[in-house]
C-alpha positions as CSV (number, residue, x, y, z in Angstrom):
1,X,-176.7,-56.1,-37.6
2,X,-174.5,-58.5,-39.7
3,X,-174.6,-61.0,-37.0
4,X,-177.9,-60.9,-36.7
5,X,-178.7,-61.7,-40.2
6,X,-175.6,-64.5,-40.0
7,X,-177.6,-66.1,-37.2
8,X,-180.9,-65.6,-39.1
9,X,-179.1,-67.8,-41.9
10,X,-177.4,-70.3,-39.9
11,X,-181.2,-71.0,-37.9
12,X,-182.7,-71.4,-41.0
13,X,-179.8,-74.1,-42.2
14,X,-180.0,-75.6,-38.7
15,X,-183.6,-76.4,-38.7
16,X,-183.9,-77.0,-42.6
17,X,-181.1,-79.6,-42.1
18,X,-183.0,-81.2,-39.0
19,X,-186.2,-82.1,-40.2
20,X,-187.0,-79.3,-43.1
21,X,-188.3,-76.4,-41.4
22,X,-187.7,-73.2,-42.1
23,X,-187.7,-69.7,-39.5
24,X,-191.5,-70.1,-39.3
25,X,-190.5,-72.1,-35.9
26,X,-189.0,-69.0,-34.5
27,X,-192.4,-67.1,-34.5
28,X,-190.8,-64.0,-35.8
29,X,-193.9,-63.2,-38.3
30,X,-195.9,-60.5,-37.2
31,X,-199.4,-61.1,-35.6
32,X,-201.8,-59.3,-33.8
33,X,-201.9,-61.8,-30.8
34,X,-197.9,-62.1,-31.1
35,X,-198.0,-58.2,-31.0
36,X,-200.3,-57.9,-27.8
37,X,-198.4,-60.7,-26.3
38,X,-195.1,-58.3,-27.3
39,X,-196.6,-55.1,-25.3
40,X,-198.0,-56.9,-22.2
41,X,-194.9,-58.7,-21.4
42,X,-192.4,-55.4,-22.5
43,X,-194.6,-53.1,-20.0
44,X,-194.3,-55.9,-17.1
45,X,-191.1,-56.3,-17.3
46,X,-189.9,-52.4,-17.7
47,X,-192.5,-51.4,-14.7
48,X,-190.7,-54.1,-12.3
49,X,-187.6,-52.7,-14.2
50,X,-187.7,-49.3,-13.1
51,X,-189.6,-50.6,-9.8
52,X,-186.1,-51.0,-8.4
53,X,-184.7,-47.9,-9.1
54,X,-188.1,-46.5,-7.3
55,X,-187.3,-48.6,-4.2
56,X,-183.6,-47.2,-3.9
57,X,-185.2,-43.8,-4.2
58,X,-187.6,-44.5,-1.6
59,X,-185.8,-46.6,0.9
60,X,-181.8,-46.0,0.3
61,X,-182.6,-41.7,-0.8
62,X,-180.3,-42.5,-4.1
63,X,-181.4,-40.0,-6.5
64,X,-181.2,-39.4,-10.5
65,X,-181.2,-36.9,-12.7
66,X,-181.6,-35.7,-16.5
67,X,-177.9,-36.3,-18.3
68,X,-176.6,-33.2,-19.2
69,X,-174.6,-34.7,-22.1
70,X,-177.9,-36.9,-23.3
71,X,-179.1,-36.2,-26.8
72,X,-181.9,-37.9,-29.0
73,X,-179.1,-39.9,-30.8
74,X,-177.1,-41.2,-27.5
75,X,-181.1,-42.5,-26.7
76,X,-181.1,-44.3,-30.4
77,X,-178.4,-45.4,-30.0
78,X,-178.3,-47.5,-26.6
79,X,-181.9,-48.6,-27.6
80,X,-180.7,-50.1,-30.5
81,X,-177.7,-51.4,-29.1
82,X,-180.7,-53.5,-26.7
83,X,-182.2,-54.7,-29.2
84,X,-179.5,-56.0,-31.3
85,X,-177.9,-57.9,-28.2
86,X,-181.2,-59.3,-27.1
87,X,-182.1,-60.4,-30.2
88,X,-178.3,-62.3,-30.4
89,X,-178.6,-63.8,-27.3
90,X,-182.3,-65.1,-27.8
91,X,-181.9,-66.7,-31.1
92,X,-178.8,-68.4,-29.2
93,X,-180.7,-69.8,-26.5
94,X,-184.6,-69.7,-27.6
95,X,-183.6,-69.8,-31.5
96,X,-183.4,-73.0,-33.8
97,X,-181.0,-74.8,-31.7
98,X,-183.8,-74.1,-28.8
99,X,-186.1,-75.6,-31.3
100,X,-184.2,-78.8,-32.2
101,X,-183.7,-79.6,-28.4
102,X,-187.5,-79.4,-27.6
103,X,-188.1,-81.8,-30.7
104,X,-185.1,-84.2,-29.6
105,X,-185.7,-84.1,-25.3
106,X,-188.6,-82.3,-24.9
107,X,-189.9,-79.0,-23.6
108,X,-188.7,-79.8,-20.0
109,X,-185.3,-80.8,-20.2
110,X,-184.8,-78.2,-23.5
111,X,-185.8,-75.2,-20.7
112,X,-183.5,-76.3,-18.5
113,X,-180.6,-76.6,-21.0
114,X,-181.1,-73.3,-22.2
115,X,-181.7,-71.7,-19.5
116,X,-178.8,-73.5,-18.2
117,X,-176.7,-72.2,-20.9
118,X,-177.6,-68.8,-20.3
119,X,-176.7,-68.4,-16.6
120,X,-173.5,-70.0,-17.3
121,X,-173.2,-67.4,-20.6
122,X,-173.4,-64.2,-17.8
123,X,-170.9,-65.5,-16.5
124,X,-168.6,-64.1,-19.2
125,X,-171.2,-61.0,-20.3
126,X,-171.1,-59.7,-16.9
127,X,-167.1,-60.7,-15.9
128,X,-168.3,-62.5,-12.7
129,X,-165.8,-65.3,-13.6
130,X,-163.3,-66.3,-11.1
131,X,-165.3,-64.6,-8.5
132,X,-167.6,-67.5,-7.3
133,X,-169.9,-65.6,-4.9
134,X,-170.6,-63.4,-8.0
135,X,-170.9,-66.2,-10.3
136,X,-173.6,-67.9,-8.0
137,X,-175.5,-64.7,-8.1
138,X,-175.1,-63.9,-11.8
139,X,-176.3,-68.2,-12.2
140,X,-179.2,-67.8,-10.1
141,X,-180.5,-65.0,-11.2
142,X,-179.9,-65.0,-14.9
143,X,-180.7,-68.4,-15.4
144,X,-184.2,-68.0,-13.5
145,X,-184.5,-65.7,-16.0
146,X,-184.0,-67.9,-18.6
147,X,-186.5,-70.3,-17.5
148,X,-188.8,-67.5,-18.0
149,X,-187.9,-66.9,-21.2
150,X,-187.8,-70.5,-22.4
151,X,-190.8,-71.3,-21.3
152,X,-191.9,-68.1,-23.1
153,X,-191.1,-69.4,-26.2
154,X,-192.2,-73.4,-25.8
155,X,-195.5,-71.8,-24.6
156,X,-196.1,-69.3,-27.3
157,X,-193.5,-71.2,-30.4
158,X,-193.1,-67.5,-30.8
159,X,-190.0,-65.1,-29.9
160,X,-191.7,-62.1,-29.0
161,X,-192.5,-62.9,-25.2
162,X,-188.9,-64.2,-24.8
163,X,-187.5,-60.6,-26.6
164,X,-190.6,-58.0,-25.0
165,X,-189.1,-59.6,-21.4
166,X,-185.2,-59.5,-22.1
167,X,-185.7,-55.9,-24.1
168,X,-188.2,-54.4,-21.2
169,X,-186.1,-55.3,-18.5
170,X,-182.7,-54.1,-19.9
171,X,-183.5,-50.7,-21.9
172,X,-184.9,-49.3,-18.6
173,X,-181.4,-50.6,-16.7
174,X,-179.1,-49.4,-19.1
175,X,-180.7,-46.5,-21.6
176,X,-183.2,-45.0,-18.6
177,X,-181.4,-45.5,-15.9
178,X,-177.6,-45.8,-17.4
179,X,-177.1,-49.1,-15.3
180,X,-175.2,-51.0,-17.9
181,X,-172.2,-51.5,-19.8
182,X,-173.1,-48.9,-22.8
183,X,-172.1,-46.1,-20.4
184,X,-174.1,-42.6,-19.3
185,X,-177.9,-42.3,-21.1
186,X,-180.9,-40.5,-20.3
187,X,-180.4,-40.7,-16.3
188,X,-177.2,-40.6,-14.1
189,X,-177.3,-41.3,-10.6
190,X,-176.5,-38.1,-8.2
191,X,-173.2,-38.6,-6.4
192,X,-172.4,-39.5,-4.1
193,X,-175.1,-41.6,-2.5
194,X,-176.3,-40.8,0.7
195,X,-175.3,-42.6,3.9
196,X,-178.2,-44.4,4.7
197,X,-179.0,-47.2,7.2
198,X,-182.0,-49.5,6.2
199,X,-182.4,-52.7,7.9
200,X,-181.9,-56.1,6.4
201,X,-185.4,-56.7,5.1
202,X,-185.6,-53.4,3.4
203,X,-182.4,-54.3,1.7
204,X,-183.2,-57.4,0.7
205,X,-186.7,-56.6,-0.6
206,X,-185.2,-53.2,-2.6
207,X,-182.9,-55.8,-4.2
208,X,-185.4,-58.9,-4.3
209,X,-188.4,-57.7,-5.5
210,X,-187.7,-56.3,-9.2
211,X,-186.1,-59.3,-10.1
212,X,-188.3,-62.1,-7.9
213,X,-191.4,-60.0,-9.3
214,X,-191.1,-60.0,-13.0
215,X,-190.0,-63.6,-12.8
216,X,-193.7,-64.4,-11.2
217,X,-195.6,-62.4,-12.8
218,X,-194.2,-63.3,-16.5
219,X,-194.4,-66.8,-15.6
220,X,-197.8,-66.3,-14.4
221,X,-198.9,-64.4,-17.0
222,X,-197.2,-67.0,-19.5
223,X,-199.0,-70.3,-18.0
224,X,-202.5,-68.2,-18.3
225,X,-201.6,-67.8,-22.8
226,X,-203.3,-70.0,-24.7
227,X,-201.2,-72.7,-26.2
């Protein structure tokens, strides 16, 4: 949490420095539209979340159960591990320096920077360097899903669509369904899968359609906010 607050201090120098702001640009106060914007985009993105664990259920038989080892402070404590690294990465890449690149380039080339920057970032978070098949995924898909958040914030000048997306998506891959790097949570996967053969569209939409899905839909959603 110390890092958080360091970042909180260095984004307010940043943007006091550039052109006397102060966090008000991050859109961290709390609002009632900020709020509802906060639980539509957290429920989207944990339904298309757990979406895919319900398609490997359904089309490869993988199965899940309780932990036997989970307790209500192993829960706490993977939820707030979420939340403190998605609020570090998005005040990296939709924080003040977010802010001083839409003032300096526009919205437009700022999303692409950052989201840019945060493909290339999951390269090191998710150790697919050196392995270039895995770092083309890892770009692809985690920098589409920076665009999303990006434009999140230009659209909103707020941080809670950015965070509800990012938080929504990863408490229900790693705390739910222990798909992560904080180890076993709530529910473990029952070993060992089942040999199944699907065909190639099956396998491609099971792995496709989480990820494609809450991409649309949050953009969709996004574009239809008021400005």
């Amino acid at each position: 949490m110390i890092g958080i607050i360091i970042q909180l201090a260095l984004s307010w120098l940043l943007v006091w420095l550039f052109d006397k702001s102060n966090l008000s640009v991050l859109g961290l106060m709390p609002t009632r539209e900020r709020l509802q914007h906060f639980a539509i985009f957290l429920f989207i993105a944990a339904a298309f979340s757990t979406s895919g664990f319900g398609l490997k259920m359904w089309i490869a038989q993988q199965s899940w159960q309780l932990n036997p080892e989970w307790t209500s402070s192993l829960i706490a404590d993977g939820i707030w591990f979420n939340i403190k690294s998605v609020l570090y990465e998005e005040l990296i890449f939709c924080g003040a320096l977010f802010y001083i690149l839409i003032k300096k380039l526009g919205a437009k080339k700022a999303i692409w920077i950052s989201s840019t920057a945060f493909g290339m970032y999951h390269w090191f978070s998710q150790g697919s360097l050196g392995n270039p098949m895995s770092m083309l995924i890892t770009f692809v898909v985690t920098g589409a899903m920076g665009l999303v958040l990006a434009y999140g914030y230009t659209k909103t000048q707020s941080l809670y669509v950015p965070i509800a997306i990012h938080f929504g998506w990863n408490v229900v891959q790693q705390v739910v369904f222990s798909n992560g790097p904080i180890g076993k949570r709530l529910l473990i996967e029952v070993l060992p899968q089942p040999e199944v053969t699907v065909s190639y569209f099956s396998f491609f939409f099971m792995q496709l359609f989480p990820i494609v899905g809450v991409l649309v839909v949050c953009a969709f959603v996004i574009r239809c906010l008021k400005s």
